[in-house]
VMD Tcl script that draws the C-alpha trace (Angstrom):
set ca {
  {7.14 11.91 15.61}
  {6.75 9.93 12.69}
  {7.25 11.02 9.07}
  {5.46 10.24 5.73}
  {7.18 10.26 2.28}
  {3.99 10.39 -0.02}
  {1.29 11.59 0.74}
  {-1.06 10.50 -1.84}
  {-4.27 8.24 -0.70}
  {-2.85 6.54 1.98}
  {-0.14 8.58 3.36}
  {-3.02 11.28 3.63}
  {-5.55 8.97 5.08}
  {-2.69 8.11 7.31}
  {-1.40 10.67 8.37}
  {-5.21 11.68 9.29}
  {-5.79 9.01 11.26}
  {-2.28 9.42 13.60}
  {-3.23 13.03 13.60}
  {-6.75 11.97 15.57}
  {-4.87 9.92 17.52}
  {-2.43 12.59 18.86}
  {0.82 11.78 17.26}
  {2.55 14.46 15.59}
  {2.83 13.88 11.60}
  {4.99 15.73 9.32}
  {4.03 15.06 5.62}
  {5.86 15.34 2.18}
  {4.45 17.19 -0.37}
  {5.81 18.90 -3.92}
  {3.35 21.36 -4.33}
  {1.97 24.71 -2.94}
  {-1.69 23.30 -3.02}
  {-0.12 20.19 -1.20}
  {1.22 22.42 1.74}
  {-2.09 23.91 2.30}
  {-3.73 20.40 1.84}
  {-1.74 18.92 4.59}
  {-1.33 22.22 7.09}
  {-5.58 22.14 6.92}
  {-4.99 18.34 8.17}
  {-3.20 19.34 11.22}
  {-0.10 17.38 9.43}
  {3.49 19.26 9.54}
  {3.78 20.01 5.32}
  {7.54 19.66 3.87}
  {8.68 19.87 0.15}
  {10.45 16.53 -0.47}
  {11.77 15.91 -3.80}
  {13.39 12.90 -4.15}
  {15.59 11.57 -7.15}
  {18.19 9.43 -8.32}
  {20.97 12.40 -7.52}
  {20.02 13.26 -3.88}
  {17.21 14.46 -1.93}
  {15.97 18.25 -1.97}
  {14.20 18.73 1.40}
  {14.74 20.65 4.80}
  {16.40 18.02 6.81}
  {13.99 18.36 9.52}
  {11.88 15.67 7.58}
  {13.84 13.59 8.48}
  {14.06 14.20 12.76}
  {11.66 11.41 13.47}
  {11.19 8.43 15.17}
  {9.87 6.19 12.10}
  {9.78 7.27 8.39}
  {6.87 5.47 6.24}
  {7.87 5.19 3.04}
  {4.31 5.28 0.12}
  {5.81 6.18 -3.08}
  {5.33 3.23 -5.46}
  {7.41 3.82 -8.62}
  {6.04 5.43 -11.60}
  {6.90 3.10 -14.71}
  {4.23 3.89 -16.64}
  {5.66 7.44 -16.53}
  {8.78 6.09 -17.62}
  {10.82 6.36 -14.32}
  {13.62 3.99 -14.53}
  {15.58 5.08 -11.07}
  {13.45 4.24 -8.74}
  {16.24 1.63 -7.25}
  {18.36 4.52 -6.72}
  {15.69 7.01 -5.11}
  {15.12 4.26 -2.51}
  {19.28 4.14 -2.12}
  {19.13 7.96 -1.71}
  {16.01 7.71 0.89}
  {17.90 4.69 2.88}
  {20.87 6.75 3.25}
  {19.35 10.10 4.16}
  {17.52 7.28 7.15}
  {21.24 6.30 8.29}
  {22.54 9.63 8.38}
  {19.47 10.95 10.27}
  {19.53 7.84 12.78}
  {16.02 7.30 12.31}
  {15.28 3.66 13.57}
  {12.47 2.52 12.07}
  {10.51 2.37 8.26}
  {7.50 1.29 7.19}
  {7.61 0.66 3.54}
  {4.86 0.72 1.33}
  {4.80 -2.37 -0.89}
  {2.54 -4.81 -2.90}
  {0.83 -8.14 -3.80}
  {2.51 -7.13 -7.02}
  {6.22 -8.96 -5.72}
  {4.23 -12.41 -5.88}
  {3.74 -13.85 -9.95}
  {0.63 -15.06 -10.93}
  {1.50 -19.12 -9.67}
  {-1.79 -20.39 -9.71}
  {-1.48 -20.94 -6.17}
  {-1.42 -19.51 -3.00}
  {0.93 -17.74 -0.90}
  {2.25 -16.08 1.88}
  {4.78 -14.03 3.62}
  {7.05 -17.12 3.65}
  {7.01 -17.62 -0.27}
  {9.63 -16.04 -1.71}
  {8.94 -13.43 -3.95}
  {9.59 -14.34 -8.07}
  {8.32 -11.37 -9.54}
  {6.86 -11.83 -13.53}
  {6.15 -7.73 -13.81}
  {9.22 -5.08 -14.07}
  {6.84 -3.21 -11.36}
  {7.47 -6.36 -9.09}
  {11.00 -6.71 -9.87}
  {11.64 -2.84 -8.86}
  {9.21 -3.26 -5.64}
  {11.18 -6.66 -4.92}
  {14.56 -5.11 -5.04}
  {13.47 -1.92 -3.24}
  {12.05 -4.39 -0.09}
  {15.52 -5.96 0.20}
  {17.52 -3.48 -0.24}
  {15.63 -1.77 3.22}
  {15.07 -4.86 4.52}
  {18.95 -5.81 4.66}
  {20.13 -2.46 5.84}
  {21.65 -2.47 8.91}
  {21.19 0.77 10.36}
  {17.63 0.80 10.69}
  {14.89 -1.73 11.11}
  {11.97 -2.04 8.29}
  {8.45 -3.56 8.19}
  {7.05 -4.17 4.73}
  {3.58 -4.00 3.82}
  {2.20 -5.70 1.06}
  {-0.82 -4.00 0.07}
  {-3.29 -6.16 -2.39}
  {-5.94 -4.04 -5.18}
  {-6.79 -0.65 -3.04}
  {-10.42 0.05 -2.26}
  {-11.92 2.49 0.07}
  {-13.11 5.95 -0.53}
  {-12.71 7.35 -3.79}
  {-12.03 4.20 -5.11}
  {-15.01 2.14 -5.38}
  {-14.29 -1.22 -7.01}
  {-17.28 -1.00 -9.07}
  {-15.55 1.67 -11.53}
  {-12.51 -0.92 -12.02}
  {-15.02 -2.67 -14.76}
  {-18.05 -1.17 -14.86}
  {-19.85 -1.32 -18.35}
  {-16.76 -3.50 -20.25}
  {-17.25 -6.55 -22.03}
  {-14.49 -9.40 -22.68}
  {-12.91 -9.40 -19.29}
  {-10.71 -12.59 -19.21}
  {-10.66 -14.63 -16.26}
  {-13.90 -14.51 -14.44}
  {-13.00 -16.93 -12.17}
  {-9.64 -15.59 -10.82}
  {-9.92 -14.90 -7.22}
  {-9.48 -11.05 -6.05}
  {-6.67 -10.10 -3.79}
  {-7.95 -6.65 -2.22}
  {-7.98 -4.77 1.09}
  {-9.82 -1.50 1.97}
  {-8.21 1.54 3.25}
  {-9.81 1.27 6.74}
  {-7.68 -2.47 7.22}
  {-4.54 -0.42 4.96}
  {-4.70 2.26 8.35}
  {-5.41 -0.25 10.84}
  {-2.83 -2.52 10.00}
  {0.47 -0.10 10.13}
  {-0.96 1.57 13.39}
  {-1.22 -1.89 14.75}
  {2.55 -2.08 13.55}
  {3.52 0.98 15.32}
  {1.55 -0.13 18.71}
  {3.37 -3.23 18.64}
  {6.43 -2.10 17.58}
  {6.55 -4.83 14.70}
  {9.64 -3.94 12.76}
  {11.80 -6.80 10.80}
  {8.34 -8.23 9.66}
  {7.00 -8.81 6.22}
  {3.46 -8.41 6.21}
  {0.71 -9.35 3.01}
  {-1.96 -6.90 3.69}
  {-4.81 -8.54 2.03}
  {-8.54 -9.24 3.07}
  {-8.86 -13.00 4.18}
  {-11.98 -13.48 1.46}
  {-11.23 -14.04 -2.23}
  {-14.48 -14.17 -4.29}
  {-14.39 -14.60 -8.08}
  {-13.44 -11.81 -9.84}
  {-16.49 -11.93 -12.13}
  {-18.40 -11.95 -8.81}
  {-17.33 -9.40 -6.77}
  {-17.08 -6.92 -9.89}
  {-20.47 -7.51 -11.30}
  {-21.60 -7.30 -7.54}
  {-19.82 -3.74 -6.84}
  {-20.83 -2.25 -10.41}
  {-24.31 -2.69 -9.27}
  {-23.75 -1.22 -5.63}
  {-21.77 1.57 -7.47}
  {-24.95 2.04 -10.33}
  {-22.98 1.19 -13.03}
  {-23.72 -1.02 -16.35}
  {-22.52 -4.20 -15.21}
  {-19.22 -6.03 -16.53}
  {-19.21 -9.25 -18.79}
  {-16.64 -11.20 -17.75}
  {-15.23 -15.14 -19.59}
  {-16.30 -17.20 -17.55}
  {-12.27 -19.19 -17.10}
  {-9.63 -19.63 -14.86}
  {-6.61 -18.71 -16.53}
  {-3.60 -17.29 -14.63}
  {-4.26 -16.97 -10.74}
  {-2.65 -16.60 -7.17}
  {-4.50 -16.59 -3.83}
  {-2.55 -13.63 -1.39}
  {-2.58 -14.55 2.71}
  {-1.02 -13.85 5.49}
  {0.46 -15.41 8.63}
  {1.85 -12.59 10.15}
  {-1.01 -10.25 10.11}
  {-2.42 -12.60 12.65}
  {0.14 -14.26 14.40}
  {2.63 -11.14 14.46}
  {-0.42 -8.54 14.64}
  {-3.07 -10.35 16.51}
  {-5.07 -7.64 13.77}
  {-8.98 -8.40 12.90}
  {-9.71 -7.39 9.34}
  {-12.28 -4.32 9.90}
  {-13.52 -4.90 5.86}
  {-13.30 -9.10 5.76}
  {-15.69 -10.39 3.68}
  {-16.81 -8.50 0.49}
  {-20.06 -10.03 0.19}
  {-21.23 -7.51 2.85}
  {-19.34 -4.71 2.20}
  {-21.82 -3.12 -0.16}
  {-24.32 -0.60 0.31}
  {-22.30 0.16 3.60}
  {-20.56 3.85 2.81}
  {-17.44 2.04 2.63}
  {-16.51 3.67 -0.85}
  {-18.22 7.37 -0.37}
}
mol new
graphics top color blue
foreach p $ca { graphics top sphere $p radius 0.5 }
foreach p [lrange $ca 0 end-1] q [lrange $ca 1 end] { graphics top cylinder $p $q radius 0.2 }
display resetview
C-alpha cells in the first residue's frame, strides 16, 4: 500500500500510473470535488490537512508501506511553516511505523553557480524556496525511524503543461543562452516507480533530462510546436547551472523515456 500526500499533477499522475499497475493507492485530498476526482481514479480518497499545529486526517492514511510526500511549499501564498508541517508529517511517519518516503523535491536546492552539478554537490540554496526545500530534505533525510529517497525534480513539462506557454509571445527575456534544466512527467513517473522496484531508499536523486539546450532555443522551438507568437529572448549568458545526475543511472539503471528535447515536439507529449 503506498500513500500520497498531494495529489496535485504528479501525485495524480502517480497515483494513476501505480493504480494500472495493481498497487493499491490511497490519495490526499481537501476537497469534496477532490474525493470524487480520486475515487473515479480507482485511488483510496482521504481528507488530509496538514499544518504547523498537527495533522487533521483519519489515521488510516497513514497504514502504508511508503508515504510519498508532493507538497512543495506555498511562499508565494505567504506560508511561512512549511518547516514545521514537514516536522508534523515526519512524526505522524514514526508513530505510524511507516518505513519508507519518497519526498518530492527540486533543482531549486542548487544556486545558480554557473556550473554544473550533481547529487554529490552540496546544496547552497540562493532562493528562500530552496532554503525551505533544503531544510525540509534533511530534516527527512536524517530521521532515524524511517528511510527517505529525495527527488529532485527540474522545470515540469508534460501534459497540461506545454513549455511553449512558459514564454510564448514575450519580449526581453534575459539570458538566452542559459541552459534548461527540465524533465517530463512520463521520466517524473518512471523514475519513483523505478525507486520503489528497486527499493532505492537513502538516495538523493536529480531528476532532470540528460539534454540542456539553450533556453532561447528550446522556448522559441516549443512556442512554435505549441502555435504560439514566438519569444524574443537577449541573446547572453548571465547566471547559469547545468543539473545531472549520477544516481539516476548508477543507483537506477533508469533510461530517460523524454531525453532529448529536440525531438520531443509534435509528439503528443504535452496534450
Amino acid at each position: 500500500m503506498i500513500s500520497i500526500l498531494g495529489c496535485g499533477w504528479f501525485g495524480f499522475a502517480l497515483a494513476q500510473a501505480l493504480v494500472k499497475n495493481g498497487t493499491p493507492v490511497k490519495g490526499s485530498t481537501t476537497t469534496a470535488e477532490g474525493h470524487e476526482r480520486l475515487r473515479a481514479a480507482g485511488i483510496q480518497p482521504y481528507t488530509v490537512k496538514v499544518t504547523a499545529a498537527g495533522i487533521d486526517a483519519d489515521n488510516d492514511f497513514f497504514n502504508c508501506e511508503v508515504l510519498v510526500i508532493s507538497i512543495p511549499p506555498k511562499l508565494r501564498s505567504g506560508e511561512t511553516d512549511y518547516a514545521e508541517k514537514i516536522a508534523q508529517i515526519a512524526q505522524k511517519v514514526a508513530e505510524h511505523q511507516i518505513q519508507k518516503v519518497i519526498y518530492i523535491s527540486s533543482t531549486g536546492v542548487y544556486p545558480e553557480c554557473n556550473c554544473t552539478v550533481d547529487e554529490e554537490t552540496q546544496p547552497q540554496p540562493d532562493t528562500e524556496s530552496g532554503r525551505v526545500l533544503a531544510d525540509a530534505e534533511n530534516r527527512l533525510m536524517n530521521h532515524t525511524a524511517f528511510k527517505t529517497a529525495i527527488i529532485r525534480f527540474g522545470g515540469l513539462v508534460g501534459p497540461g503543461r506545454h513549455p511553449g506557454r512558459f514564454f510564448g509571445g514575450k519580449s526581453n527575456i534575459p539570458n538566452g543562452q542559459a541552459p534548461v534544466n527540465l524533465i517530463h512527467l512520463q521520466d517524473c513517473i518512471g523514475i519513483t516507480l523505478s525507486i520503489l522496484s528497486n527499493d532505492a531508499f537513502g538516495y538523493i536523486f536529480n531528476a532532470v533530462a540528460p539534454h540542456h539546450p539553450q533556453k532561447q532555443h528550446f522556448y522559441t522551438r516549443a512556442a512554435q510546436d505549441a502555435g504560439l507568437p514566438l519569444p524574443h529572448f537577449t541573446d547572453e549568458l548571465g547566471s547559469w547551472k547545468t543539473v545531472n545526475s549520477i544516481n539516476i543511472a548508477e543507483v537506477l539503471q533508469y533510461n530517460f523515456k523524454v531525453a532529448d528535447w529536440d525531438a520531443c515536439f509534435g509528439d503528443s507529449l504535452f496534450a
